[in-house]
C-alpha positions as CSV (number, residue, x, y, z in Angstrom):
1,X,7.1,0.7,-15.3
2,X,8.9,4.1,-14.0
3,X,9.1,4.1,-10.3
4,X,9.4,0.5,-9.8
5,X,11.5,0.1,-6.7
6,X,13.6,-2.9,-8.0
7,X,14.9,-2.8,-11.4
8,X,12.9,-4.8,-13.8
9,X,9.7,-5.3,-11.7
10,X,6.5,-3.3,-12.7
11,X,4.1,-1.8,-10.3
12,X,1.0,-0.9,-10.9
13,X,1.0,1.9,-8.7
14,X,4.0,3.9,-10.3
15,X,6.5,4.8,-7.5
16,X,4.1,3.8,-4.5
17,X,5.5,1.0,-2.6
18,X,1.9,-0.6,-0.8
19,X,2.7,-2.5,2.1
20,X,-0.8,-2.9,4.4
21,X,1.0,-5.8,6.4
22,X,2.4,-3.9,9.4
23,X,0.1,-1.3,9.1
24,X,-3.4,-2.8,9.7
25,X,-3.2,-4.7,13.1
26,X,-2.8,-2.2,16.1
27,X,-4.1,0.9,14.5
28,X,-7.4,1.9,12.7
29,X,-10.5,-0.1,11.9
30,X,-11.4,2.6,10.2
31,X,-11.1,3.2,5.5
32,X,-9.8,-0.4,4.9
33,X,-13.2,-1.1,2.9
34,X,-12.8,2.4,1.3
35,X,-9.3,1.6,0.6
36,X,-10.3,-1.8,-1.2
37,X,-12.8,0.0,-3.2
38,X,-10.2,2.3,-4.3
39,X,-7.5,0.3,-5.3
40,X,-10.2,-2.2,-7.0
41,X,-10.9,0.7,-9.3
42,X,-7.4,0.4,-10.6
43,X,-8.7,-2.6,-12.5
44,X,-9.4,-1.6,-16.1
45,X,-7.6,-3.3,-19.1
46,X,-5.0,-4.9,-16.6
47,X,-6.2,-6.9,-13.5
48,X,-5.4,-5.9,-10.2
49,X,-5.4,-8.4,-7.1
50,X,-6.9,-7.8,-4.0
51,X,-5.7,-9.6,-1.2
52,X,-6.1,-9.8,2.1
53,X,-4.5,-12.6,5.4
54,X,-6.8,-11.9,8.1
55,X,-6.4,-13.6,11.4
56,X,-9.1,-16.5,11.9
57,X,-11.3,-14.9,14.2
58,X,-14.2,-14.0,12.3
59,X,-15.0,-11.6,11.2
60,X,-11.4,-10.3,11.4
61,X,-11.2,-7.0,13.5
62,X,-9.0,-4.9,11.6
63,X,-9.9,-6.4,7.8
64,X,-13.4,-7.0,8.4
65,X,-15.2,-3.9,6.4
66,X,-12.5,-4.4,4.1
67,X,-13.3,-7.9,3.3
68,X,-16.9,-7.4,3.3
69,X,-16.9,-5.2,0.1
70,X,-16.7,-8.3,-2.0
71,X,-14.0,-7.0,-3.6
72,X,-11.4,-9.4,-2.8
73,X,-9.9,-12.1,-5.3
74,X,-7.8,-14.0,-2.8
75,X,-8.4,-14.2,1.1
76,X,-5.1,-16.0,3.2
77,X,-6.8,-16.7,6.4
78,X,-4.2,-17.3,9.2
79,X,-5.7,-20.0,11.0
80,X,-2.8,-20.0,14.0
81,X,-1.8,-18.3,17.1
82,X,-5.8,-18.0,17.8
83,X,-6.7,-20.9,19.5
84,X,-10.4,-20.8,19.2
85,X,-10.0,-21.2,15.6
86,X,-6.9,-23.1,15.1
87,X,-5.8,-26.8,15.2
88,X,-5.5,-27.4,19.1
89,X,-5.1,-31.2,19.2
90,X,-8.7,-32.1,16.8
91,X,-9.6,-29.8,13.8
92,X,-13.1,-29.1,14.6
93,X,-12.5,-25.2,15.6
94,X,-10.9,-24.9,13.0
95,X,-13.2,-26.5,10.3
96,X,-15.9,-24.7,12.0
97,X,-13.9,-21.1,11.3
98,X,-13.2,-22.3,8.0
99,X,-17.1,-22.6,7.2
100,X,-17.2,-19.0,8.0
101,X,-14.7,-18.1,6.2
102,X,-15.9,-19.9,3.0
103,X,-19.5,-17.7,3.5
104,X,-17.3,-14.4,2.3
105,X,-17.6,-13.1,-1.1
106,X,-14.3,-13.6,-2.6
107,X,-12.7,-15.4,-5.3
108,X,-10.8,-18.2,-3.2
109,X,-9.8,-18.6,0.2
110,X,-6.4,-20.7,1.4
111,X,-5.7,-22.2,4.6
112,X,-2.8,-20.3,6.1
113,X,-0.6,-22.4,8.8
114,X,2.5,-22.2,10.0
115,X,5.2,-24.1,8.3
116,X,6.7,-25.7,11.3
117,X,6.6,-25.5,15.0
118,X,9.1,-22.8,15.6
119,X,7.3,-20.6,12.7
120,X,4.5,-19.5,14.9
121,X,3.5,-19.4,18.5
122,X,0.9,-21.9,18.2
123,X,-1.6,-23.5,15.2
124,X,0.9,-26.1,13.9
125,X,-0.3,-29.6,12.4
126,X,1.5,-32.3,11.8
127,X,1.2,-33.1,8.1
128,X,-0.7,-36.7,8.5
129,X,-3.2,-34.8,10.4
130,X,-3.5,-32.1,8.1
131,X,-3.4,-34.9,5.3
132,X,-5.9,-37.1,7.0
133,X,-8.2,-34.8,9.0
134,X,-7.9,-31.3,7.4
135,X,-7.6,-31.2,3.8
136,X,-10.4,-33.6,3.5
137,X,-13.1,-31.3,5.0
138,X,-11.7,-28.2,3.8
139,X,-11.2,-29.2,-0.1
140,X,-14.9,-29.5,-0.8
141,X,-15.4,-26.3,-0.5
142,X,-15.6,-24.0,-4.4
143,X,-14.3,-21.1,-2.7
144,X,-10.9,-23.7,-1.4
145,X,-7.9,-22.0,-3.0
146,X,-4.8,-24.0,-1.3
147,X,-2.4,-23.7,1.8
148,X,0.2,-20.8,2.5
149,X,2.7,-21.9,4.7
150,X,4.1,-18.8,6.9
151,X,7.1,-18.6,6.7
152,X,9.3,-18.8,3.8
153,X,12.5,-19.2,6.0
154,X,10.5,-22.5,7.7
155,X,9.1,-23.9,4.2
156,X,12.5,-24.4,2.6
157,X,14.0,-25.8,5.9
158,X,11.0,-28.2,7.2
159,X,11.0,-31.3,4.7
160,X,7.7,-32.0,6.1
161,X,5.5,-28.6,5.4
162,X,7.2,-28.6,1.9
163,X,5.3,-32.4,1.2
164,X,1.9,-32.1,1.7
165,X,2.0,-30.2,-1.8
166,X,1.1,-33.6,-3.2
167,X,-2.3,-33.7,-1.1
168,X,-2.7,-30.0,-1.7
């Protein structure tokens, strides 16, 4: 597609490079569901994915009206560096935000963690616990979509975050 910024990669938005990441937390609360609704309207013959990776408070502050439009098809909730919904030494907190989170209309929702200590302030589970305690009360749900591992640099240099794919 013409304006693609690398060559060989189509964009659905032409020469507009989208990137909400940096610009959400910090700034406005305000247009992210009007925003959603926009860009879902770009979804005619050819799909277009709404996303979102809140933080695990819920609902999130900055994504909140966004995510409430029902417009989303995948939801990455970042359940780490919040400790009243993260792993702190038992799961319930964060089973208990993850039953929120599951109440949401959207297509699937996926268990964001960090990949290894080092990869976020705090959050991290060892992978029999996540294996053992986690996964098990999490998978039930319809709306369960999988785990993303933040961060890319810590999934290909932490053997352990990169095994659990067989329990995932």
């Amino acid at each position: 597609m013409p304006g693609s910024r690398h060559q060989g990669v189509a964009r659905c938005l032409g020469k507009l490079y989208l990137d909400l990441c940096r610009g959400c937390q910090g700034g406005t609360t305000q247009h992210w569901d009007e925003l959603a609704k926009t860009l879902s309207e770009f979804s005619g013959q050819r799909k277009v994915y709404l996303s979102a990776a809140p933080q695990c408070p819920f609902p999130d502050a900055w994504m909140g009206t966004a995510i409430a439009t029902g417009l989303f098809d995948y939801v990455w909730v970042q359940f780490y560096n919040n400790p009243p919904c993260q792993y702190s030494g038992n799961a319930d907190n964060l089973i208990n935000s993850w039953n929120q989170w599951t109440t949401i209309e959207a297509g699937q929702v996926f268990l964001g963690l960090p990949a290894a200590p080092a990869a976020a302030g705090s959050g991290y589970i060892e992978q029999d616990v996540l294996v053992s305690q986690v996964l098990p009360s999490i998978k039930t749900s319809p709306k369960y979509g999988g785990v993303m591992l933040w961060s890319r640099y810590y999934d290909t240099n932490y053997s352990a975050a990169i095994n659990i794919l067989s329990s995932v």
